[in-house]
DRENBA-669447 format. One record per residue (C-alpha): residue in three letters; x, y, z. Coordinates in steps of 0.25 Angstrom, whole numbers, plus 5000, padded with zeros to 4 digits. Layout:
ALAXYZ...
This chain:
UNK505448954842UNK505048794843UNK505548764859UNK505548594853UNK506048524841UNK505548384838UNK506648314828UNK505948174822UNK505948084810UNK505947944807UNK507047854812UNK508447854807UNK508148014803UNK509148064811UNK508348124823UNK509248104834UNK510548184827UNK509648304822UNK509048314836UNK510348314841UNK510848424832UNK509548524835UNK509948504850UNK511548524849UNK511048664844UNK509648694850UNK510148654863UNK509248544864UNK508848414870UNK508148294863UNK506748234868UNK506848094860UNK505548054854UNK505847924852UNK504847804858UNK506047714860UNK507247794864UNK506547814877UNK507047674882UNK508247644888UNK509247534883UNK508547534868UNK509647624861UNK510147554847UNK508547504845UNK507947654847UNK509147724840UNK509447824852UNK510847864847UNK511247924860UNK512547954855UNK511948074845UNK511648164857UNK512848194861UNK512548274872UNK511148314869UNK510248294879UNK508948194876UNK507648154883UNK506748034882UNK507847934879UNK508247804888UNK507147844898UNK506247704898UNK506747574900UNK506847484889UNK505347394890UNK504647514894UNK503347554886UNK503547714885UNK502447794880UNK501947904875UNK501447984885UNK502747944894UNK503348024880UNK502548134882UNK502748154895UNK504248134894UNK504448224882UNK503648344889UNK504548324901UNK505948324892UNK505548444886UNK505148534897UNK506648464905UNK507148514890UNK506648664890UNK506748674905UNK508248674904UNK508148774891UNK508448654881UNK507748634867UNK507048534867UNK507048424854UNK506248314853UNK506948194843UNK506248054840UNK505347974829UNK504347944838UNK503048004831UNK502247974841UNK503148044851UNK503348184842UNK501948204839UNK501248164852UNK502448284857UNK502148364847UNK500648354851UNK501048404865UNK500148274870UNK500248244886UNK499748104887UNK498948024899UNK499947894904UNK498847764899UNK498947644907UNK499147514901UNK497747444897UNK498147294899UNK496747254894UNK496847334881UNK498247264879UNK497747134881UNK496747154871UNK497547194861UNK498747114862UNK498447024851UNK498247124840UNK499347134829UNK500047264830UNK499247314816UNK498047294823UNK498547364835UNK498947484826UNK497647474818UNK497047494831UNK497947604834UNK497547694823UNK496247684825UNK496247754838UNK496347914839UNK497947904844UNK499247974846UNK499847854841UNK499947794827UNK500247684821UNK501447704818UNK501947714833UNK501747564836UNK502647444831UNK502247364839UNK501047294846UNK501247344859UNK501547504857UNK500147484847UNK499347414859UNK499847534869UNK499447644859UNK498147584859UNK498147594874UNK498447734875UNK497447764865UNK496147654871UNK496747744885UNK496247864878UNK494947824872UNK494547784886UNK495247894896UNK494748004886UNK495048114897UNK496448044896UNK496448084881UNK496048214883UNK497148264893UNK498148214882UNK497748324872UNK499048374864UNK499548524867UNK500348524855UNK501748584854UNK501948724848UNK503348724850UNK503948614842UNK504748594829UNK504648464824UNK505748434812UNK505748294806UNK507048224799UNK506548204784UNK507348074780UNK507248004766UNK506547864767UNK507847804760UNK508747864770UNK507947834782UNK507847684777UNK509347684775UNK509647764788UNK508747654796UNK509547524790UNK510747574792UNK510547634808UNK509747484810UNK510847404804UNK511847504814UNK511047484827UNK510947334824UNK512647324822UNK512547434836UNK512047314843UNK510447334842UNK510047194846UNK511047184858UNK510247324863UNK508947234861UNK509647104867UNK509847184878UNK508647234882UNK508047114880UNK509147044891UNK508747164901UNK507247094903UNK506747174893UNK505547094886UNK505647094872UNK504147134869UNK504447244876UNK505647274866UNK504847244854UNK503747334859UNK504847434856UNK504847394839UNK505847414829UNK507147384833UNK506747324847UNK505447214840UNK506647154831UNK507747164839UNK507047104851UNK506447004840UNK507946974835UNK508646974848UNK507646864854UNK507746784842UNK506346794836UNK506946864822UNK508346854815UNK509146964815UNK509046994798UNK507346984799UNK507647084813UNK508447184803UNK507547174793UNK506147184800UNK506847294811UNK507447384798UNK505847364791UNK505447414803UNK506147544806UNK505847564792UNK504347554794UNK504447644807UNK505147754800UNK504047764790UNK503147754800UNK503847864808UNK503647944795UNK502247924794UNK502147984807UNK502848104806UNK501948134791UNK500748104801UNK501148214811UNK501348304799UNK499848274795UNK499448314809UNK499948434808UNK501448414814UNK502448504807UNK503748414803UNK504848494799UNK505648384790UNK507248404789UNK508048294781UNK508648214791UNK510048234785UNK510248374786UNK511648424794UNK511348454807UNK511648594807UNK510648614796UNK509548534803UNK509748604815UNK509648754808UNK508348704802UNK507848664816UNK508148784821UNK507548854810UNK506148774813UNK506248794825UNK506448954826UNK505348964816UNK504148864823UNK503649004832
């Protein structure tokens, strides 16, 4: 039998309540695998819905501070050290998130050297529009693809991470993978028209929620606002809203295009994974609970 269950999708699927099914009855916990739930104080923006775990236990949320860069290999080294808290106390352990980068690089079982900040490469590329950055990106043999940067400064620190590579190549070398063998990864298969109406209708929510006052309020903590659009999606046009550079109609407008865009590309991510050789077990993301829940323990019994 698998000993861990990764749940993912694109946004609006439906993750969070499935994951919190599959735990209610596998006695299980949820490792998020989420790039911007880990930050404390952006809650409406990153869509944690704290309230749909009831008392579920989860890891990897509200453990950076708002501002912070967290990366990659900090994910890596803090999923590996959730799981083995998770099994050590005989729970199950089930990872729930969109972040593609985040799955597969788990998945992949990669362990990953910490890389310094190169002020000199950021200098240099500091004036480069973020398609030239991304068009950079793809060039270089990476973990990261193009669809996991939306904004300037996330491309130009993927290029650091991978320049870091090409010139510690001992570095690379000690971050081979060591795939998992003991994963099952289901995906919630969601129809384009119902994920585009699902994602209108869940913005149009956060914003009546109070969404701009989260975004207000994190600027009034001494946050600098760069560092909140660094985040993208809802913290670029909210911070571009709330400090007056973009009216509130062109923010909902540009901000729903853009959840839009990301979801495809989160799609495109996941049909990449499948090409390179990922199994992707897809269940429609409104199956009853109960029945989701007997055909992940089904998946599960049967992945020996």
């Amino acid at each position: 039998m698998a000993r861990i269950l990764f749940i993912t999708g694109p946004t609006a699927s439906g993750k969070t309540a499935k994951a919190v099914a599959a735990a209610s009855r596998l006695d299980g916990e949820i490792i998020s695998a989420d790039s911007r739930q880990i930050y404390r104080g952006m809650d409406l923006g990153t869509g944690k819905d704290l309230d749909e775990y009831g008392d579920i236990t989860y890891h990897l949320i509200d453990i950076a501070p708002a501002g912070y860069k967290y990366n990659l290999f900090e994910y890596l080294r803090d999923f590996d050290a959730a799981r083995d808290d998770i099994e050590r106390r005989g729970k199950f352990p089930i990872v729930c998130g969109g972040t593609g980068l985040y799955i597969e690089s788990a998945l992949k079982g990669i362990h990953l050297p910490e890389v310094p900040a190169d002020p000199e490469l950021r200098a240099s590329l500091a004036g480069k529009s973020l398609d030239e950055l991304t068009a950079m990106l793809a060039s270089m043999k990476s973990l990261h693809n193009t669809t996991d940067v939306d904004t300037a400064k996330r491309a130009i620190r993927a290029i650091e991470i991978e320049t870091y590579y090409r010139e510690h190549p001992q570095a690379a070398s000690e971050a081979k993978p060591s795939p998992l063998t003991d994963a099952v990864t289901v995906g919630l298969d969601i129809p384009r028209d119902d994920r585009r109406r699902r994602i209108s209708a869940r913005l149009k929510a956060r914003l009546d929620a109070g969404m701009a006052d989260e975004v207000k309020a994190l600027l009034d903590s001494g946050i600098a606002a760069d560092d909140l659009i660094y985040y993208g999606l809802e913290y670029k046009y909210l911070t571009l809203y709330v400090t007056g550079r973009m009216s509130r109609d062109e923010m909902f407008t540009s901000l729903e295009t853009a959840i839009h865009q990301f979801a495809k590309r989160q799609m495109t991510w996941f049909r990449g994974m499948e090409r390179r050789g990922f199994s992707i077990r897809w269940l429609p993301w409104d199956m009853d609970d109960d029945s989701f829940v007997d055909e992940i323990k089904k998946l599960l019994a049967s992945d020996e």
